[in-house]
C-alpha positions in Angstrom: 0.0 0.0 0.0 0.6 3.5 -0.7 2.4 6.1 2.1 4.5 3.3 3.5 7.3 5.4 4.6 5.7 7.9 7.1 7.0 10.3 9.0 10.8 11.1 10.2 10.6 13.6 12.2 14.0 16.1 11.8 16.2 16.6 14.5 14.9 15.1 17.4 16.9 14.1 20.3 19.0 10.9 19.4 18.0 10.0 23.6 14.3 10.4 22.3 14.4 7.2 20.0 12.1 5.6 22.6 9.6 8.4 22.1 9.6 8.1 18.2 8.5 4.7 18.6 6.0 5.2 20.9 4.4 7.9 18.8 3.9 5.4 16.1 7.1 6.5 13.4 7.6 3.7 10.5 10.9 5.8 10.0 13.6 7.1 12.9 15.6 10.2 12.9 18.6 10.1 14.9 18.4 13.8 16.1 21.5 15.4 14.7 22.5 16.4 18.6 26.3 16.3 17.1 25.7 19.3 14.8 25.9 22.8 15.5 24.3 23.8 12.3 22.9 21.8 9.1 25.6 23.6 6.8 28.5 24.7 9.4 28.4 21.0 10.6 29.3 19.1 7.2 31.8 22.5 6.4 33.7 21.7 9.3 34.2 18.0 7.9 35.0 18.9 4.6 38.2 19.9 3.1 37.9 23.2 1.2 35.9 24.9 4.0 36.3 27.5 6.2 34.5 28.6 9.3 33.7 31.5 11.7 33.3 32.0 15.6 31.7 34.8 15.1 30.3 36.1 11.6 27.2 35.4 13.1 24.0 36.9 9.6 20.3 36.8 10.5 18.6 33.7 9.3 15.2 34.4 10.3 13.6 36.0 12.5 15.3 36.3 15.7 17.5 33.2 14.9 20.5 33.7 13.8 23.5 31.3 11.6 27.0 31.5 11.1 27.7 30.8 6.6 30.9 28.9 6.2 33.4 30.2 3.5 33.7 27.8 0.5 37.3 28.9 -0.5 38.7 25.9 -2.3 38.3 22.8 -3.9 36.2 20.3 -1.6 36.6 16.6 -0.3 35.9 14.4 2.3 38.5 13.4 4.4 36.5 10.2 5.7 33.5 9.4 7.1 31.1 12.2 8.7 27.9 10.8 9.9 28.1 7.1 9.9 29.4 6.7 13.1 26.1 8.8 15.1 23.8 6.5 12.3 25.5 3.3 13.0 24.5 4.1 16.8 21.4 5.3 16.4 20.1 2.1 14.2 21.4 0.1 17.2 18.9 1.6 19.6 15.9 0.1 17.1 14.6 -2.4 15.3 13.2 0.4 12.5 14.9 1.7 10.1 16.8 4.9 10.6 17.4 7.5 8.2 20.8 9.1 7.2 20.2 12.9 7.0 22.5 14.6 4.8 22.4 18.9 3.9 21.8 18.9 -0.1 24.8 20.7 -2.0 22.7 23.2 -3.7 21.7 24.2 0.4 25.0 23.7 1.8 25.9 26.3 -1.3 23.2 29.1 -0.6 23.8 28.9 3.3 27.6 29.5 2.5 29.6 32.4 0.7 31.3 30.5 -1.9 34.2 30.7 -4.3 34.0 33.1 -7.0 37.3 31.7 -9.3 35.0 28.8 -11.1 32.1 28.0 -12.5 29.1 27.2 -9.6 27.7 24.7 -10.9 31.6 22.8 -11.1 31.4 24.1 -7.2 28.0 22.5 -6.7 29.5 19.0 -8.2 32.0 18.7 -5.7 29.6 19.1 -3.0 27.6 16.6 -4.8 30.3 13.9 -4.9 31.5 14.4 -1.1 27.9 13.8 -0.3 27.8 10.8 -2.4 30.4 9.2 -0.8 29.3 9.8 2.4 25.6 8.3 1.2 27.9 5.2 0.3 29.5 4.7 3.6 26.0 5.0 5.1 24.6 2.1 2.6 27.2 0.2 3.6 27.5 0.4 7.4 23.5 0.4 7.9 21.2 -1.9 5.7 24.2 -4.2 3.9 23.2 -3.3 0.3 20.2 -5.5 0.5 17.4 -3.0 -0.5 19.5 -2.6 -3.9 17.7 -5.4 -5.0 13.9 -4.0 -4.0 14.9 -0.8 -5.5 15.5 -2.7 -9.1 12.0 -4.8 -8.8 9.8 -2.0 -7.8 10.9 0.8 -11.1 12.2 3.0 -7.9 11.3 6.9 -8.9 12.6 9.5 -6.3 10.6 10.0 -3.2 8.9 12.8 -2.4 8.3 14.6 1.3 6.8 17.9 0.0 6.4 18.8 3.4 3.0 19.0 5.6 3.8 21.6 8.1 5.7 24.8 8.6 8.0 24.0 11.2 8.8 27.8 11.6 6.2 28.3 13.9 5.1 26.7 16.9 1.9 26.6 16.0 0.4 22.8 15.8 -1.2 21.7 12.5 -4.8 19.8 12.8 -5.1 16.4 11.7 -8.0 18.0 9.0 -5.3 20.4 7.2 -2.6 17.5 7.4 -5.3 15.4 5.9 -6.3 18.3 3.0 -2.3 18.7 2.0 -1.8 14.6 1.4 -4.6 14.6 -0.5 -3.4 17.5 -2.4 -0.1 15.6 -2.9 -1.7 12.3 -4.0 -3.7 14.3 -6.9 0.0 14.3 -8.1 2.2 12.0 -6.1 1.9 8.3 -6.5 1.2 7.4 -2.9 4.0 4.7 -2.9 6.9 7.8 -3.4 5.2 10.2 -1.0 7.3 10.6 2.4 4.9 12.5 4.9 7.4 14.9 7.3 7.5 18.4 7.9 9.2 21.0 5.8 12.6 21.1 7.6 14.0 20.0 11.3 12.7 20.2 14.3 15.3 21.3 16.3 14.0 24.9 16.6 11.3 23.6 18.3 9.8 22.2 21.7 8.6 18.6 22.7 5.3 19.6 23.7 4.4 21.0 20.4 6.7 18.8 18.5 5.2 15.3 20.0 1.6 16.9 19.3 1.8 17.7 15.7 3.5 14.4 14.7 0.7 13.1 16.6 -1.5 14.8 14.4 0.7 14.2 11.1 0.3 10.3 12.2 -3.0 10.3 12.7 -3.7 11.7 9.2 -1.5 9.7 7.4 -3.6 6.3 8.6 -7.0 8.1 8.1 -5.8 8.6 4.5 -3.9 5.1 4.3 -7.2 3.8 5.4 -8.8 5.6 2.4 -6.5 4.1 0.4 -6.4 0.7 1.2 -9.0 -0.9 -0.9 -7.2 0.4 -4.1 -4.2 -0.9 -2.6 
């Protein structure tokens, strides 16, 4: 059936596992507690980056974020994330996803070189990242869901987002509901990913365990829907 893959919830707290579970996630996030920022983080373990204590640029609102300097050709050294993955799957018997920051956001949320082409800068990124995506492969599921990924036609997934996770305001189950069914008008239901639009870090439990509550409860209302065309 269709919207297998619910939520994963951003950065949660990696000692919070047990509370993922218990709100009903098919998929685990580890909570990133290791990174000081989604772009400085992965610029700290990549060759070719700089970063600042204090060049501190208004993100939004009150918050505030720190843009690495992209000076030079990048690499990865070794491994960034693997290790804080490798743990968290430990802690579960569901599977836990790698979250990596994309190249084209690691590239806006940085000031980068000016000497070359962007889009040759952009590749780099790209091919750190893959390596680290292989590392990941390799130290969490063993390569085996290379096979299920040939038999099924695998398209990309899509998680167009159900929430704004800017505010601390808590969706209802009805506008989580309207928003899937908006994305299954032009999603398959087997590639959508139901999450919110970016991590939850900025927020707090109470509101955060209440709207995946609520994101839960309206993905099974609408699997239920679904389940006869199944």
């Amino acid at each position: 059936m269709g919207l297998e893959a619910l939520v994963y919830p951003g950065n949660l707290d990696i000692h919070r596992i047990d509370l993922q579970e218990e709100i009903g996630l098919d998929v685990i996030m580890h909570g990133e507690p290791e990174r000081n920022d989604m772009v400085q983080y992965f610029a700290e373990n990549l060759d070719g980056f700089a970063v600042t204590q204090n060049g501190w640029v208004q993100s939004y609102e009150s918050r505030c974020t720190r843009p690495s300097i992209l000076w030079g050709d990048v690499s990865r050294p070794k491994p960034i994330t693997v290790d804080w993955s490798r743990y968290a799957q430990s802690l579960t018997a569901k599977p836990v996803k790698g979250m990596l920051t994309g190249p084209v956001t690691i590239l806006a949320w940085s000031f980068v070189r000016d000497d070359q082409p962007l889009g040759e800068t952009a590749r780099q990124v790209a091919l750190a990242l893959r390596d680290e995506i292989a590392d990941l492969e390799a130290a969490r599921s063993g390569m085996e869901v290379i096979a299920d990924i040939r038999t099924s036609g695998f398209d990309h997934g899509i998680g167009p987002g159900v929430y704004d996770i800017h505010s601390p305001r808590v969706p209802s189950i009805a506008e989580v509901t309207k928003l899937l069914n908006t994305a299954l008008a032009s999603i398959p239901a087997r590639q959508l990913w139901v999450n919110p639009d970016c991590g939850l870090k900025t927020r707090g439990y109470a509101e955060t365990v209440e709207s995946l509550q609520n994101i839960l409860a309206a993905t099974r209302a609408v699997r239920e829907r679904l389940a006869p065309s199944a």
